[in-house]
N, C-alpha and C positions, 0 to 999 in steps of 0.2 A: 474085735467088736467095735463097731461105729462109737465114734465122740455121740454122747448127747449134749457136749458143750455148746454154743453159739452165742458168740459174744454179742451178737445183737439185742441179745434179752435179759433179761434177770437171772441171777442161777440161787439169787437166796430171797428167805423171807423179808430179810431183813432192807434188802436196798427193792422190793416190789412193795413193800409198804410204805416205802418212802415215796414213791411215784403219786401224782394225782390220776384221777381218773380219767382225765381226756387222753393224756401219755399213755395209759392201760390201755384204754382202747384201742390207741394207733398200735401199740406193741403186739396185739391181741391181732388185729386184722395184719398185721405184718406178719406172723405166727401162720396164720390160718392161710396167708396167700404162698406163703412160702412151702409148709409140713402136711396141707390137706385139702387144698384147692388145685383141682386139674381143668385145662382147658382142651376141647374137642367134640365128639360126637360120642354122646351117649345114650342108654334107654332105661328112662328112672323106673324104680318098683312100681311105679301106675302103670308105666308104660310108653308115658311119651317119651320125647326125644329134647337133648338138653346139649345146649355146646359149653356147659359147665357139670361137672360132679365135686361137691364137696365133702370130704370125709373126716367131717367134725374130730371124729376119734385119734386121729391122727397127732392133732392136737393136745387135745383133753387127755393124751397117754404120754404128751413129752412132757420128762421135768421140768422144763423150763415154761410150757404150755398151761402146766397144772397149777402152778404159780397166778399164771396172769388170769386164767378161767376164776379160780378160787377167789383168789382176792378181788377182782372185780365183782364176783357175782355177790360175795359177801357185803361187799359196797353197796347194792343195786337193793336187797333184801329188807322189806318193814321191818321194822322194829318186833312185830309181834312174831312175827315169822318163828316157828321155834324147830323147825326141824325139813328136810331137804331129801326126796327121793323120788323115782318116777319109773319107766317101764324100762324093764332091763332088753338088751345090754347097753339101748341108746344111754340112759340117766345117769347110768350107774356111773361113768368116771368123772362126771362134769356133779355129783351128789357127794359122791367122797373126797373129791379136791376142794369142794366147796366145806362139807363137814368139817375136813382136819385145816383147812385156813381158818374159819371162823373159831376154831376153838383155840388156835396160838392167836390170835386179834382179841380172844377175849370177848366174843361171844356165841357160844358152845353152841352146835345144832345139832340133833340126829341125823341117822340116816337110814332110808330103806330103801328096796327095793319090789317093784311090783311083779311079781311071778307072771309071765305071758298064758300060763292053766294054772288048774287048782293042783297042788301036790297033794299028791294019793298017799302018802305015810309020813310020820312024826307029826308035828304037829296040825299039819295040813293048812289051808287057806294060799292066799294069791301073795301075803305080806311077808319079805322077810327082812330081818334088822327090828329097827324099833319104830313103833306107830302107834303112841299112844290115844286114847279115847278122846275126844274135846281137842287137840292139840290142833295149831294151824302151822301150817307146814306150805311148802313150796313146792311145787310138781315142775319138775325140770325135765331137758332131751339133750342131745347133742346137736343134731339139726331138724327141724318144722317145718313142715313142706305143708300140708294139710290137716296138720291137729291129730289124726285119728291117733295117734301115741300116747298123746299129750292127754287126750280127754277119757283113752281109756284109763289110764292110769288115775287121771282125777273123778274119774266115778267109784273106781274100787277104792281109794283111799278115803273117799265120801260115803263110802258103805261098810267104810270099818270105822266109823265113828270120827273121821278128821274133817278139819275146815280148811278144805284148800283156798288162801288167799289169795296167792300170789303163783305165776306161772314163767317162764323161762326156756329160754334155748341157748345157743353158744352161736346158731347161728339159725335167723329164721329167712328159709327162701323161699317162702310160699303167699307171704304177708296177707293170708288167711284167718290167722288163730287172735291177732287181735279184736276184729269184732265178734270173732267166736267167745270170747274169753266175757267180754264187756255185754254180751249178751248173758250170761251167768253170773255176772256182776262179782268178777276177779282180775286183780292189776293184773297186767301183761308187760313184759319187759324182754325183750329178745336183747344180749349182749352184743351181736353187731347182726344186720340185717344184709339180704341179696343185695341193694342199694349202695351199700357202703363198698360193697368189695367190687361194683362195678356191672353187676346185671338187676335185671328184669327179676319180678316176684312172678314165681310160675307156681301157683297154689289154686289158681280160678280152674 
C-alpha cells in the first residue's frame, strides 16, 4: 500500500493548528497542485473543453489534505455558522473534515448531507445526518464551476427549515457563484480560487 506520508504537509492536528492562515493556504494549493490538479485536454460535464481538470476529491480524501481543508475552512466560517453539509458526493468529504476539525478546535458543527432524489423508504426526504429547523449552516462542494451544486443543495436545506449563511468550495473555477451567492444575500468564501492555482475562471 502507497505511503499517505508527505513530508511537505502537516500529518497532525496538532502542528496544522499551529500554522496561520496564509501558510494554510499555500499548503493547501501546494496539496491541490500536487494530489488533484492535471494539466492537458479535457471535456468538463458541460461540455466544453479545458487544458486543466481539478479533482478536489483527491485532496479532501488524503489525510494530510483533510487537515489543511478542515482547519482552514473552520478558520474561514461566521461565528454563527452552526452546522456544514451540501450535495453529496461533491460536500460530503470537504463537510466531514470540516465537522470533526471544528469539534477538536472547540467549536462543534453538524453535519449532513443532501440526497441528489428523494429516498423512497425509512425515513424518506433529500436530508441525511443532522439539519436542524432555524439552524444556519454552511453549504459546502469540493469544486464550483457554475453553482448548480451549490444552490441546489441551498434550496433544499432552505426548504427543510435552515438558514443557509455562508457558502464554500475547496476550489472555485467558475468564479460565477459569488455574485450568485451575493445576489441572495449569503457570504461566499471559495478556499483557494482558478486564479491562485494559475488559470482562467471558466464558469461564464
Amino acid at each position: 500500500m502507497a505511503s499517505m506520508h508527505d513530508g511537505d504537509f502537516p500529518d497532525s492536528y496538532v502542528e496544522v493548528a499551529s500554522l496561520d492562515e496564509s501558510t494554510l493556504k499555500e499548503l493547501l494549493i501546494k496539496h491541490l497542485d500536487r494530489y488533484s490538479l492535471r494539466r492537458g485536454d479535457f471535456t468538463l460535464k458541460s461540455g466544453r473543453k479545458s487544458s486543466w481538470f481539478i479533482d478536489s476529491k483527491a485532496t479532501a480524501c488524503h489525510p494530510q489534505g483533510m487537515l489543511l481543508v478542515g482547519e482552514l475552512l473552520t478558520r474561514r466560517l461566521p461565528v454563527d455558522v452552526e452546522g456544514i453539509g451540501g450535495l453529496t458526493m461533491g460536500a460530503d468529504p470537504v463537510a466531514f473534515s470540516a465537522g470533526a476539525i471544528s469539534t477538536v478546535a472547540g467549536r462543534p458543527l453538524f453535519t449532513f448531507s443532501v440526497r441528489k432524489s428523494v429516498k423512497d423508504h425509512g425515513g424518506g426526504g433529500r436530508i441525511a445526518g443532522l439539519l436542524p429547523v432555524e439552524s444556519r449552516v454552511c453549504i459546502c462542494e469540493d469544486t464550483v464551476t457554475r453553482g448548480t451544486s451549490i444552490f441546489e443543495a441551498v434550496d433544499v436545506a432552505e426548504a427543510s427549515g435552515a438558514k443557509v449563511s455562508f457558502v464554500t468550495a475547496i476550489v472555485d473555477r467558475g468564479g460565477t457563484v459569488g455574485a450568485m451567492c451575493q445576489a441572495r444575500d449569503i457570504e461566499y468564501s471559495p478556499l483557494v480560487t482558478a486564479l491562485e492555482l494559475g488559470f482562467e475562471y471558466e464558469g461564464s
